[in-house]
C-alpha positions in Angstrom: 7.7 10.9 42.7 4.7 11.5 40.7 1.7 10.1 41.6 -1.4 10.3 39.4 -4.6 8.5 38.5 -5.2 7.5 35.5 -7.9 10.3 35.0 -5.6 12.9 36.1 -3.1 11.1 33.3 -5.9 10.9 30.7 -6.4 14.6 31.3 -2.9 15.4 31.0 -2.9 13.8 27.9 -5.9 15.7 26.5 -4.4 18.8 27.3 -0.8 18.0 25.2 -2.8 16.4 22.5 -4.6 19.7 21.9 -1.7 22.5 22.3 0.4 20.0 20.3 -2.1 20.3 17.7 -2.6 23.9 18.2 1.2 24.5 17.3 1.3 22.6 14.0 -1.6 23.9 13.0 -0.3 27.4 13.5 2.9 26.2 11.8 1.0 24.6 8.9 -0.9 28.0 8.0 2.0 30.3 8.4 3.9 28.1 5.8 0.9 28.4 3.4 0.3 32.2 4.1 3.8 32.5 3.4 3.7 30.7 -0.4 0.8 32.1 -1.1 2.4 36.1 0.2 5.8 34.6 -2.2 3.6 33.4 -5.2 1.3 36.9 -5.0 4.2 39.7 -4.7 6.0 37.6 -7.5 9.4 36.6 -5.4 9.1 32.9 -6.5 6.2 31.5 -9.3 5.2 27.9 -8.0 3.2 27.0 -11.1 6.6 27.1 -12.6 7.1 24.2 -10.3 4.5 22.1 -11.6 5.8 21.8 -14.7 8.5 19.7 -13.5 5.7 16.8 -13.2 5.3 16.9 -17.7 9.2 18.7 -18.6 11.8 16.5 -15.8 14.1 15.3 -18.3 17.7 16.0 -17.9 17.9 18.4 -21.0 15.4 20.3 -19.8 15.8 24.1 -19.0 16.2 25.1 -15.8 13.5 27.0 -13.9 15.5 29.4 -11.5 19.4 30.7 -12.3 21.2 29.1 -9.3 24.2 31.4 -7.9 27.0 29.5 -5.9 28.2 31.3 -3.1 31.8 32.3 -4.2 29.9 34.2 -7.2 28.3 35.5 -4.7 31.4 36.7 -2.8 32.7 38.0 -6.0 30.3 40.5 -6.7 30.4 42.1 -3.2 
């Protein structure tokens, strides 16, 4: 069915190698545009976040008010 050398097979290899890791970096620096777009227009603080690493006991405050979705529901 297919018949290729090992060159050609290299080659083809090369190739998937390079778009492969053409599409995650493209993936990888539209995820950090997009914390760092978040984090600047003030949607979401993620230093807030690192102050899970010193304050992570259970009595601790919450950092964001969670809404379920039936409160949700209700105020529609």
């Amino acid at each position: 069915m297919f018949d290729m050398s090992y060159n050609q097979l290299l080659e083809l290899q090369g190739y998937a190698k390079f778009f492969l890791t053409l599409i995650v970096f493209v993936i990888f620096y539209s995820y950090v545009y997009s914390i760092y777009k978040r984090d600047r227009t003030g949607e979401r603080d993620f230093e807030s976040y690192s102050k899970l690493v010193l304050d992570d006991e259970i009595s601790s405050e919450p950092l964001e008010d969670r809404n379920n979705d039936k409160e949700k529901e209700g105020e529609l």
